[in-house]
Legacy VTK file of the C-alpha trace (Angstrom):
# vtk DataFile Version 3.0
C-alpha trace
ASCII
DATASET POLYDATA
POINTS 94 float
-23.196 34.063 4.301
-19.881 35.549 3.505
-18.894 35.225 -0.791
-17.640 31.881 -0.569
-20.244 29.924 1.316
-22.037 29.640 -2.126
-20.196 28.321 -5.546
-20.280 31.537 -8.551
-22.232 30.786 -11.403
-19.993 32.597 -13.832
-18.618 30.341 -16.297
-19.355 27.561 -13.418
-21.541 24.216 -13.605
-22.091 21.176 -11.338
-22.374 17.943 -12.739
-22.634 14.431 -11.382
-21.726 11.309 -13.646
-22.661 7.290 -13.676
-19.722 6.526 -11.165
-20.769 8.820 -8.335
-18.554 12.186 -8.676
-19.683 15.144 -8.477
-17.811 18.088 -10.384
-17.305 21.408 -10.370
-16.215 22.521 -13.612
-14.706 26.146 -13.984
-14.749 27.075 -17.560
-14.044 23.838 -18.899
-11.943 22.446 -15.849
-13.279 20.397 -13.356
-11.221 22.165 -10.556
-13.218 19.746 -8.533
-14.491 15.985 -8.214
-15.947 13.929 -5.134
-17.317 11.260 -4.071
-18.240 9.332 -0.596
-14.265 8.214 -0.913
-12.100 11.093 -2.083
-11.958 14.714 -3.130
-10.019 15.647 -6.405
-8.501 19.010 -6.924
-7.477 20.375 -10.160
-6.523 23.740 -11.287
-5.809 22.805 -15.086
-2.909 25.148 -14.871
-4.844 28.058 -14.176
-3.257 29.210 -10.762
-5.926 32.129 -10.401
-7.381 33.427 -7.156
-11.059 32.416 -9.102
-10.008 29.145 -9.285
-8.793 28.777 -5.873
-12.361 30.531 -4.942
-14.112 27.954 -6.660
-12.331 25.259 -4.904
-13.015 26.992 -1.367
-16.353 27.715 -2.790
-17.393 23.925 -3.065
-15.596 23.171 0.075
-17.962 25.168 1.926
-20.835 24.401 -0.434
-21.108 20.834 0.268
-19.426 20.551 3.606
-16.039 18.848 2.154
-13.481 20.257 4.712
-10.782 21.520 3.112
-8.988 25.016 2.175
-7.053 25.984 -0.695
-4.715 29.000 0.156
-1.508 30.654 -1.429
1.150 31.379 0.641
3.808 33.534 -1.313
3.711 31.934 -4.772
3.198 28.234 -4.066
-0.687 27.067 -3.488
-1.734 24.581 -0.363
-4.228 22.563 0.519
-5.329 22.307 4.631
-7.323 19.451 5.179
-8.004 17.453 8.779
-5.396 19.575 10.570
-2.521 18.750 8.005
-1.287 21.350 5.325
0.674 19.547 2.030
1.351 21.732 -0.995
-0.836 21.405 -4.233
-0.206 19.903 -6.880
-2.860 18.921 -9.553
-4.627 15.840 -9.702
-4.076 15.676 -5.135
-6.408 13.709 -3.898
-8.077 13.763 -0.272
-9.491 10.714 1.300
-13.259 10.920 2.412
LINES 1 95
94 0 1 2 3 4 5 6 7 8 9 10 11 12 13 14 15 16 17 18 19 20 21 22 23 24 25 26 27 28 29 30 31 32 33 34 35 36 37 38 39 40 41 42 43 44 45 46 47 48 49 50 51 52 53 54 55 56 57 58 59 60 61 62 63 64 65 66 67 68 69 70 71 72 73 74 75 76 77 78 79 80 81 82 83 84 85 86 87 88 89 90 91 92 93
């Protein structure tokens, strides 16, 4: 397994609530949230390669399909053969 197959545990949890999501909080951000319907990205303003491992991370973790990258200073998002730039908050369909 290469470092990002599995999601860090520093300063990282995994929660799941009453309404289905499951979260990966970072610190105190949930730089991600899914469900059976949609994938939530958030980097609370923290812009970090970490953060943008921890998003990969769950990607790969539980087999969501997508890829965060940086491509001179802006951040993307590749998901089902399409690339759109990240913002927070995007939001993937399942």
């Amino acid at each position: 397994m290469s470092r990002q197959d599995r999601i860090g545990s520093h300063a990282t949890t995994i929660s799941r609530d009453v309404n289905g999501y499951t979260s990966v909080i970072y610190h105190t951000t949930p730089v991600v949230r899914f469900n059976h319907n949609e994938i939530i990205l958030n980097s609370g303003g923290w812009l970090t390669p970490t953060t943008k491992t921890r998003m990969n991370q769950a990607s790969n973790e539980y087999g969501l399909g997508y890829e965060v990258f940086q491509k001179d200073y802006d951040w993307y998002v590749r998901y089902r053969g399409k690339t759109k730039l990240f913002h927070d908050g995007i939001r993937l369909p399942r």
